[in-house]
N, C-alpha and C positions, 0 to 999 in steps of 0.2 A: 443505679438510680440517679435520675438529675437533679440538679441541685434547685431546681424546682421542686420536685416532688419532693424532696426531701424537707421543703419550705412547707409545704401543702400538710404532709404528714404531720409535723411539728406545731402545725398551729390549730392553738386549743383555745377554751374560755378560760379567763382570769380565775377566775373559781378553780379550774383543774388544775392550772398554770402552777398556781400555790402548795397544791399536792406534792410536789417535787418537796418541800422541806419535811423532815422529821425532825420530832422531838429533840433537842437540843444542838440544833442546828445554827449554824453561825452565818449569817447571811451579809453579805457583802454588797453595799449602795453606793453608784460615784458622790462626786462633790456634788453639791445644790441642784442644778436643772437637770442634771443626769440621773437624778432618780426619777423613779418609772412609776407613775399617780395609779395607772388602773391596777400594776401589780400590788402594790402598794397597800390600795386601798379595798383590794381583793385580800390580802393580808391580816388587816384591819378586820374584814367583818368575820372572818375565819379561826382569830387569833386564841379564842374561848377553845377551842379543838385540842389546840397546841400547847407544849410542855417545854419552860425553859429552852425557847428561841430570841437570838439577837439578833438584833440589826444595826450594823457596824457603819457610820457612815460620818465623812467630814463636817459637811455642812448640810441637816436639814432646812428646805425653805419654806416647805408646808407643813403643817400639825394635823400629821393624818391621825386617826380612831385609836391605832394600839399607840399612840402616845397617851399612855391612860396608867395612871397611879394603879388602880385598882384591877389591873389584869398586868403587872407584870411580870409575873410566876408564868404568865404563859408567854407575852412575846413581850422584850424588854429592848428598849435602846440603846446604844453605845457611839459616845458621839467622841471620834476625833475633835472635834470643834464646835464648840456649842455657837449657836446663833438664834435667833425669836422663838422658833418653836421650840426649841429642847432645854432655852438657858433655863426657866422656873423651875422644869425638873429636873433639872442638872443642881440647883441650889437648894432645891427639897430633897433631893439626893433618892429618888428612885429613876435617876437615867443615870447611867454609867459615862464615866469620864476616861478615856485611856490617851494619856498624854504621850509626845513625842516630836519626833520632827517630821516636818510633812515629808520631807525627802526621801526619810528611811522606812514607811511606813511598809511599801513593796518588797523591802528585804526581809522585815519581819513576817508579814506573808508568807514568803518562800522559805524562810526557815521555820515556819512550825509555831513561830511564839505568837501571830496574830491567826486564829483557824479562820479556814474559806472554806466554808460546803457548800455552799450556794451563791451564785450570783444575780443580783438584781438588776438590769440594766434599762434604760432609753436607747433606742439604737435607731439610726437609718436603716430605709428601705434595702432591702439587698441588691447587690450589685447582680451584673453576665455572670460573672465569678466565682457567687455564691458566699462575697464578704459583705458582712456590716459594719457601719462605721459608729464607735464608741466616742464620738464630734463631743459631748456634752463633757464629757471626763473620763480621758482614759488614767488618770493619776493612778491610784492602787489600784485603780479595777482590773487592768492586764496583769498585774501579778496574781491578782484572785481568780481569773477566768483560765489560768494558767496551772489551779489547782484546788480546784471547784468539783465536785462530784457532779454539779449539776446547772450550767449556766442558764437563765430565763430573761429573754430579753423581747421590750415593750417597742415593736416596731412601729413609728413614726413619720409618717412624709413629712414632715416639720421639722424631722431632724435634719441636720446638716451631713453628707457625706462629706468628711476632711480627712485628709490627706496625712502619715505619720505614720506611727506605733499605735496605731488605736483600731486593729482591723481582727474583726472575731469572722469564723467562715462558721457556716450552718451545721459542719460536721462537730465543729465544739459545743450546738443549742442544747439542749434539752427539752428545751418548749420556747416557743413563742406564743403573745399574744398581738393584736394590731388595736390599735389608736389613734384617732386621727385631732384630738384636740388640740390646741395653739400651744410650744412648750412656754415656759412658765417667764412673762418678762421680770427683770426686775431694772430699778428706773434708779439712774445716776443721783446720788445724794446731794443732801442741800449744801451750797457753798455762799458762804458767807465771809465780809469784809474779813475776818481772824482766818480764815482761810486762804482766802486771796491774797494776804500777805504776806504768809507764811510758801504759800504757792511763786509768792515773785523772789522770796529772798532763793529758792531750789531753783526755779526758773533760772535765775541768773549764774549758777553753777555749772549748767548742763552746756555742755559744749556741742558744736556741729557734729554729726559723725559718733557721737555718742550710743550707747545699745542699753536701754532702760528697761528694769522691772519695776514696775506699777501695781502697788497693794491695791484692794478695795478703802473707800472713803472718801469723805468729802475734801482732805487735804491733797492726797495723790491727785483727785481727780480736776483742784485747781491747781496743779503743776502743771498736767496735762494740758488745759486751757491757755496757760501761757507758753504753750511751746509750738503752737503752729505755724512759728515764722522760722523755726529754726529746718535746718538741711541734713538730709543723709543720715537721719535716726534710721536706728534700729531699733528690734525689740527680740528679748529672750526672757520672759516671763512665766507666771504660774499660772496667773489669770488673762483672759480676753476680753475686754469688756467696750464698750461704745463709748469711752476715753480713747483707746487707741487706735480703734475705727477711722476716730476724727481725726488720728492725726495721720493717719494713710490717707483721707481723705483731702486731706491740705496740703498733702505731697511734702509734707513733716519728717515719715517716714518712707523710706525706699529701703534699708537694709543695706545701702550698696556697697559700705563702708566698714559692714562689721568682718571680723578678720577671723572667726568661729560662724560657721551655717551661712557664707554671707548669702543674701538674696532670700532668706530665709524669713518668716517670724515663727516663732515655735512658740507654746505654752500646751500647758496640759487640762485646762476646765476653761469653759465658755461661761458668762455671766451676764448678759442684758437684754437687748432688745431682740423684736423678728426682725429686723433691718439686721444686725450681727450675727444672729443664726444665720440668714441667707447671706452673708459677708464670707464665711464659713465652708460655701455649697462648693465643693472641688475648685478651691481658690489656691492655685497654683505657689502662689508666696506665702503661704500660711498651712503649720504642720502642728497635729496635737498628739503629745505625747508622752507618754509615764512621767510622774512626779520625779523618780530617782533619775532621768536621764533631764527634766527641765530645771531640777531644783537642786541637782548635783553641785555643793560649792566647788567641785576641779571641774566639773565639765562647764557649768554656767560663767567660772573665772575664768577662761580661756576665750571670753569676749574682755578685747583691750576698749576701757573706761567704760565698763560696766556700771549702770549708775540704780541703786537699788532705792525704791521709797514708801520706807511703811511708816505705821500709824502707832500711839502708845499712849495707854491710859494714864501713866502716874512713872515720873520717873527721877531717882537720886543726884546729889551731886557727883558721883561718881561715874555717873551713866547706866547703871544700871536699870534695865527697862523691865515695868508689870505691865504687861502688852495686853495679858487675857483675862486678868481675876480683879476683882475690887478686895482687897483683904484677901478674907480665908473665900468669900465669893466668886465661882468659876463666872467667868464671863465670856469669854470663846473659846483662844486656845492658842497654840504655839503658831498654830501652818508654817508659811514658809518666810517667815520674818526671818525668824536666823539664818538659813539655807542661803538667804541672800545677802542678809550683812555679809558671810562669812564670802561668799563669791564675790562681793565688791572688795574686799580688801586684799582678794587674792590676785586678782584682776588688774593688770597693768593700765595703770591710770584711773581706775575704780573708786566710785563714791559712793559709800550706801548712809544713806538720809534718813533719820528718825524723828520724824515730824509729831510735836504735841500744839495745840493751843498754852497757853500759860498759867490758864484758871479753866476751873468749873462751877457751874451752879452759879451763875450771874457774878462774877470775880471771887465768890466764896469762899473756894476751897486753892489754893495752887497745885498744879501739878507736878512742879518744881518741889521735892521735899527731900530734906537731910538723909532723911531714909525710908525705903518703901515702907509701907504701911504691914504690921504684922501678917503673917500670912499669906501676903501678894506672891504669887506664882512672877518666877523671874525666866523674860524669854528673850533679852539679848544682854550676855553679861557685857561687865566691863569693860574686858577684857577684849571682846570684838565691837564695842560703841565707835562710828566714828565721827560724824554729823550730826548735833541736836538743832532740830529749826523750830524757832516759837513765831509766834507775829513780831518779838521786837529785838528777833535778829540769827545768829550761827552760832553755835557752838561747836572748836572741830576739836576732840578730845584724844584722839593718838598719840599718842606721844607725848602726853604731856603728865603731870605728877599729880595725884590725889589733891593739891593746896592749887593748883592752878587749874586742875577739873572743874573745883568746887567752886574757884574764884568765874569761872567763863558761865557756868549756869546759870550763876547768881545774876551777872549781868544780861540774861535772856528771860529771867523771869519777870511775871508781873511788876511794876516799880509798887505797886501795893504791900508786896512782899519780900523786896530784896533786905530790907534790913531786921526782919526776922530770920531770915534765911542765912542773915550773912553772922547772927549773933548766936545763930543753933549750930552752927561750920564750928563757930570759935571754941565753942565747948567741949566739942571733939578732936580740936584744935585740924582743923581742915582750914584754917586760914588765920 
């Protein structure tokens, strides 16, 4: 049989598509745009049928139907990482939370302790060949699709064919169905003057020839802005987004310089516009690829000055960072914040940056505090901290001792606040 007909054969209605799961089935979703809306929400209207079914996924972007309080005995969520649609039930506490490192999440796959019966996917059009490309997120999905009783994937001319570890052939399907609406944009966040200043103090760190990973947020994404004058970036990331589009675009980056994949950009999940999907389409210098091989701290540390830059909600004098919870409140989740500290400091000449503003709620609150707030989920300890950047300055914390941690924070925090901060140190005697 050709690997046409064998396409023909395969491809059913959404409705049927879904029949592939049974009762306590564990269904596997990539990150955010990689999840598949008509399987989805062919799911959704079906869910009443079904008995203790999950759906395992990093980042939902839509709040489809079985995200429902009141049917989750039949089909329930389980969110690596909460974000808009899953954080309410994630803090009402009928979506499931299963914490970890975005890196290792493919090993847990493979060994049995996260199940895969099913896979749910976005995929391009198939190739001569009889491959589809999993462009949107191959992160754990190739571990799942690798040990899936039954792979279903939502074919897309929208989607992008890209080039990598992200290649499923028709003889792994179990069903397909076809889709042709726009994938799902989503639109670079607001940057504002606390931003941009915080963006020029990392701006001025980053050297020519440097190989950067880029969190989502409004602070990553004014670093990015200020770096389109700079030469011979690279990039070895998690995410792709229309930050580093532009900096391809301003010939920022060329890769030519990195001494790990040069010539290379690699990440493992696509995030923004149809201008970066089609950035995406068999673009010879751009490869998407499992989470464990992009978010590897030895494989991602084997780029010299690796320069890593995520985001964090509330953080100690110590360094230690609540990246994803407000208190005992889940707010996202680990991803690859740590995966990347830990590869910048492995990484000969590596700098990984943990960008906060220095207040919240109109200067109300500081994010600067003696110590996390009870119950705060901790996702880069101290112990790997090594750059805090506020708008009113660096903190680089390596090396240096608990009374001089405390002493550099203080001087990065709000001036509203350093001398509460610096009288709460003393009690504890941190300075």
């Amino acid at each position: 049989m050709s690997v046409q007909q064998s396409y023909l054969q395969k491809r059913v209605s959404a409705a049927d598509a879904v029949r592939q799961v049974r009762n306590g089935d564990f269904i596997i979703v990539p990150t955010g745009v990689g999840e598949p809306p008509t399987l989805l929400g062919a799911l959704s209207d079906a869910r009443r049928d079904f008995h203790d079914v999950k759906v395992a996924q990093i980042l939902a972007v839509r709040k489809y139907d079985y995200l429902d309080s009141e049917t989750v005995a039949n089909v329930r969520h389980v969110a690596f990482f909460y974000g808009g649609a899953t954080r309410a039930g994630g803090q009402a506490g009928w979506i499931d939370f299963l914490p970890g490192y975005f890196s290792e999440i493919p090993a847990q796959i493979e060994r049995g302790l996260i199940p895969a019966d099913v896979v749910f996917s976005m995929a391009s059009p198939m190739d001569a060949h009889g491959y589809f490309s999993l462009s949107l997120g191959a992160d754990y999905t190739m571990a799942a699709v690798a040990r899936a009783r039954a792979v279903v994937l939502e074919v897309n001319p929208n989607v992008p064919f890209a080039f990598g570890n992200c290649h499923v052939h028709i003889s792994q399907v179990a069903a397909l169905v076809e889709s042709t609406e726009p994938v799902f944009e989503v639109g670079l966040p607001t940057i504002g003057p606390v931003q941009e200043a915080i963006g020029r103090y990392v701006a001025d760190m980053i050297d020519d020839g440097s190989t950067l990973q880029i969190g989502y947020g409004g602070i990553p994404d004014a670093v990015v802005m200020q770096l389109t004058h700079k030469h011979d970036l690279g990039i070895h990331t998690e995410m792709i987004g229309d930050g580093i589009m532009t900096l391809v675009e301003s010939g920022a980056v060329t890769n030519a310089r990195k001494n790990y994949l040069p010539g290379k950009m690699v990440a493992t999940f696509a995030l923004g516009s149809k201008k970066l999907y089609q950035f995406l389409d068999r673009n010879p210098a751009m490869e998407i690829h499992p989470v464990d091989y992009t978010n590897s701290p030895e494989l991602a540390g084997r780029n010299d000055n690796l320069i890593a830059i995520n985001a964090t909600l509330q953080i100690d004098l110590l360094g230690q960072c609540g990246s994803e919870s407000l208190g005992h409140a889940p707010y996202s989740g680990t991803g690859g914040q740590s995966d990347f500290v830990r590869a910048a400091n492995r990484s000969r000449g590596g700098k990984a940056f943990i960008v906060v503003p220095s207040t919240a709620k109109n200067d109300s609150i500081s994010r600067i505090v003696p110590s996390l707030s009870p119950g705060t989920h901790v996702s880069t300890s101290k112990n790997d901290i090594n750059y805090v950047v506020t708008e009113f300055g660096v903190a680089q914390l390596r090396g240096k001792s608990a009374k001089q941690r405390a002493q550099e924070m203080i001087a990065i925090a709000h001036p509203n606040f350093r001398a509460e901060l610096t009288e709460q140190a003393k009690r504890v005697n941190l300075v």
